[in-house]
N, C-alpha and C positions, 0 to 999 in steps of 0.2 A: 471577524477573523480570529485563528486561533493565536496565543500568546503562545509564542517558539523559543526556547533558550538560544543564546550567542554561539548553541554545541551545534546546536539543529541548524540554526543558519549557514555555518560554518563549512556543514558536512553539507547542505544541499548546493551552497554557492559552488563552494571548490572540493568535490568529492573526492574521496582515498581513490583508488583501486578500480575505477570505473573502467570497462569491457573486459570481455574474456580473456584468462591467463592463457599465453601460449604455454603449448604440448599439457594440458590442464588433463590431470590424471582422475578429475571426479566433479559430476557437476548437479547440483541438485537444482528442478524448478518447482516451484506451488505457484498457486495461484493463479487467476484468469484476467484476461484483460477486458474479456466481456463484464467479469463483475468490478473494474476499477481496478486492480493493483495485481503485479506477476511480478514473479522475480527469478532471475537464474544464477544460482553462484557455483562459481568456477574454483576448481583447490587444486594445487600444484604440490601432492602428498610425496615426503621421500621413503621410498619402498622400504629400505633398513631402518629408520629409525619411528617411521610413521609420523613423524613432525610435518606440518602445512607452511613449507619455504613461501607458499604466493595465495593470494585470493584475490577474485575479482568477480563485480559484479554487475546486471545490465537487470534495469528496475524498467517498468512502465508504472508509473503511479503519481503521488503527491508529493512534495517537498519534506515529509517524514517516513516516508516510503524509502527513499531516495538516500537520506539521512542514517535512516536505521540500517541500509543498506552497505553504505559508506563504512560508520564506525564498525559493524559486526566485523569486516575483514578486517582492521584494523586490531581488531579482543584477539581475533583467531591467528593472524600468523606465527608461527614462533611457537605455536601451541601442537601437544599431539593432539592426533585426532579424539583418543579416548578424555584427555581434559577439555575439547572443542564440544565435545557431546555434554560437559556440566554447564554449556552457558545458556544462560536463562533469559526470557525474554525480558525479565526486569534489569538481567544488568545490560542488555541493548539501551535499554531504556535511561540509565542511571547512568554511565558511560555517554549519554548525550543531553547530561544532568535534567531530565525528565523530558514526556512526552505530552502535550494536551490528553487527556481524556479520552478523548473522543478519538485520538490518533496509536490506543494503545493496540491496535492490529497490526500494526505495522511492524514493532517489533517481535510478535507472533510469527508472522512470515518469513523475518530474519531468521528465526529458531527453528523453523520447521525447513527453511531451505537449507540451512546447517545438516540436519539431520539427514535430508533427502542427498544431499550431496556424500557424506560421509558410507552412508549406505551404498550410494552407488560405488564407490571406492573399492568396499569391502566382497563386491559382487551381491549385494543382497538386493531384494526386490523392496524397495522404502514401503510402507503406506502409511499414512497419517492416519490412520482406525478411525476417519469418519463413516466409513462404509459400516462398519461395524456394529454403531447405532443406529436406532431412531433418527429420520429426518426431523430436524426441526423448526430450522428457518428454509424454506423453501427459495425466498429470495434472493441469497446468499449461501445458499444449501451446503449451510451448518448441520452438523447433526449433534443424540445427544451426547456422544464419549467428550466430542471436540469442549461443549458449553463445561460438561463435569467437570474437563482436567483443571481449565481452564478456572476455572470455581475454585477448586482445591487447589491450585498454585500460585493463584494470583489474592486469593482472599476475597473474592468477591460476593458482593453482599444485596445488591439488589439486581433489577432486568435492566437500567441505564449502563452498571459496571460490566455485564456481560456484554451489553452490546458494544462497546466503548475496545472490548479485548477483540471481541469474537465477529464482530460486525452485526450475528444474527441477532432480530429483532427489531432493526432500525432502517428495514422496510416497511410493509405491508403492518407490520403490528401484531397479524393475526396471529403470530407463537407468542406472545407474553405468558398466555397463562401457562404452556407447554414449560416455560424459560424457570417460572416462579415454582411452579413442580418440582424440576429440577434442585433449583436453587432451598426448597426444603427439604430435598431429600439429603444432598452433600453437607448442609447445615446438621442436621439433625443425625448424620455420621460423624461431624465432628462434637456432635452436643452443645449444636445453638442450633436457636430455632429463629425460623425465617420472619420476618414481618410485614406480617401483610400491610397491616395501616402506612406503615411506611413506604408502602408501593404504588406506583406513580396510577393514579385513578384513571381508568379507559373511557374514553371518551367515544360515543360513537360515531363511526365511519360515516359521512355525508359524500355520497357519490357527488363528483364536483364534474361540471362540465368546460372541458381545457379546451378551450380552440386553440388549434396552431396557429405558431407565429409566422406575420407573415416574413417576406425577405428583407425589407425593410426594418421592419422589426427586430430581428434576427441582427443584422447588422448594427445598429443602432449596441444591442443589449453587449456582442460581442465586442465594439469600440472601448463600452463602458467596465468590462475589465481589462479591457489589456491599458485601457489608461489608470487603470489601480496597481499594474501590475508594475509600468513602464518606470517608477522608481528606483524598485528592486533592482532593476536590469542595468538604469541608468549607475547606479551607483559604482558597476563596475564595468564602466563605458562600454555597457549593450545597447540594444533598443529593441522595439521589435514595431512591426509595421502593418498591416491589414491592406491586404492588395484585391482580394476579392471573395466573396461568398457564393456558393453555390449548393444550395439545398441546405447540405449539414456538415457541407465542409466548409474549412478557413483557409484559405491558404494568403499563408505572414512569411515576411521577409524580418530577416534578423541580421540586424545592423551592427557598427561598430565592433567594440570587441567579441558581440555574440557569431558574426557573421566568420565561420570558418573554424570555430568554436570545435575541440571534441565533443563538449558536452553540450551541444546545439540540439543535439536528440532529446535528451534528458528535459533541457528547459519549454522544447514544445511540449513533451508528456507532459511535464506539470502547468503549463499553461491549458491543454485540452483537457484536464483534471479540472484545473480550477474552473473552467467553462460551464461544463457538464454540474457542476455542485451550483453552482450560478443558476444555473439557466434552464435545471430539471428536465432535460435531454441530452441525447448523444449528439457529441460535436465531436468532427474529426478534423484534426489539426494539421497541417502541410505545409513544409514549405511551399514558394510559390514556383519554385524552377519546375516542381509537377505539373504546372499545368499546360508544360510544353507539350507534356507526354500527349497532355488530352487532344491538343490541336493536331498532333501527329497521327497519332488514333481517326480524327475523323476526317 
């Protein structure tokens, strides 16, 4: 597990600003749920003075996802739009006195939904100029303007810090050298040169044979985090329950104070998060009152 500051916990337990602002004059979304984390944020811009009186915002992701999500409306209200366009994805980051590593995409998405949202305000059509370049993680389908900027503003210096910002690379593997290209071409603009020795040695790909799991199994692995997880919850008299699996779905009952929860949505996402990074598959997470629907249906 990753080491989370007392900011990040904070923002994930008891979020700012969590669902869409009414009569919301501008909303921007990135991101996909097919590749793990989406975000929509909602701004409540006043027309005379362009100041952002509200934000709110509705995450499918991880508990820094969630986080980065939270504090960003937090930086931004109070602010006009044109000082809401200088916030950077590090002071998302810094504002929730740092990120793991490995979770600095998160406040990317914050910055890019800023953008996308501001833009729709202005009547303008957003795009993140990934189109623009070179595909380069196919996985993730990063291209290269996204890995450059990314390079050039974050100070990044090997293929682990790119992937850590930009996600690309920490699939399939197969763009590393594409990534290290990159990263000597922006070096070598600023007048450093890249190192190789210091790059993480490739190791080759051994096709691995995965059987699936069976249901049992399945069940069994999905018990064994939600009993990792059932601390967290308990601490603020939640719980959550495991009532039945069927195929690739979970459907959990959420107890105590989780049970009736606004953010009862938010804490399945990051439980179907934490699953799926567990257990190397898609798990789809549900309440269990869904599976009235199902009985009804057949």
């Amino acid at each position: 597990m990753w080491d989370y500051s007392d900011k990040v916990k904070e923002h994930f337990f008891n979020p700012k600003n969590a669902g869409a602002v009414a009569d919301a004059n501008a909303t921007g979304e990135v991101g996909s749920i097919s590749c793990g984390d989406a975000l929509r944020l909602t701004l409540k811009v006043d027309d005379a003075t362009e100041v952002i009186l509200d934000a709110g915002f509705q995450t499918f992701g991880c508990g820094s996802a969630i986080a980065s999500s939270s504090v960003l409306t937090e930086i931004i209200k109070g602010m006009t739009i044109d000082e809401a366009l200088k916030v950077t994805n590090q002071d998302i980051a810094d504002h929730l006195e740092g990120l793991p590593p490995e979770k600095m995409h998160c406040s990317v998405m914050g910055r890019e939904a800023l953008q996308a949202a501001i833009a729709n305000y202005r009547g303008e059509e957003w795009t993140d100029d990934h189109e623009e370049g070179a595909l380069i993680c196919k996985c993730f389908a990063i291209d290269a303007v996204m890995i450059e900027e990314m390079v050039w503003a974050n100070k990044l210096r090997t293929v682990e810090d790119v992937t850590n910002f930009t996600k690309a690379g920490g699939g399939c593997a197969s763009c590393h050298e594409d990534i290290e290209a990159i990263l000597e071409k922006v070096l070598a603009e600023k007048g450093e040169k890249f190192d190789y020795e210091a790059a993480p040695v490739k190791q080759p790909v051994v096709a691995e044979v995965k059987l699936p799991l069976t249901n049992l199994q399945r069940i069994k692995k999905i018990e064994q985090v939600l009993e990792s997880l059932r601390p967290s919850l308990m601490a603020d008299g939640g719980d959550v329950e495991l009532v039945e699996v069927i195929g690739n779905t979970a459907y959990v009952n959420m107890t105590g104070a989780c049970n009736g929860c606004q953010m009862a949505a938010m804490t399945i996402a990051g439980i179907q998060q934490r699953l799926m990074e567990v257990m190397g598959e898609f798990i789809k997470v549900v309440p269990a009152s869904e599976m009235s629907k199902l009985v009804n249906i057949a």
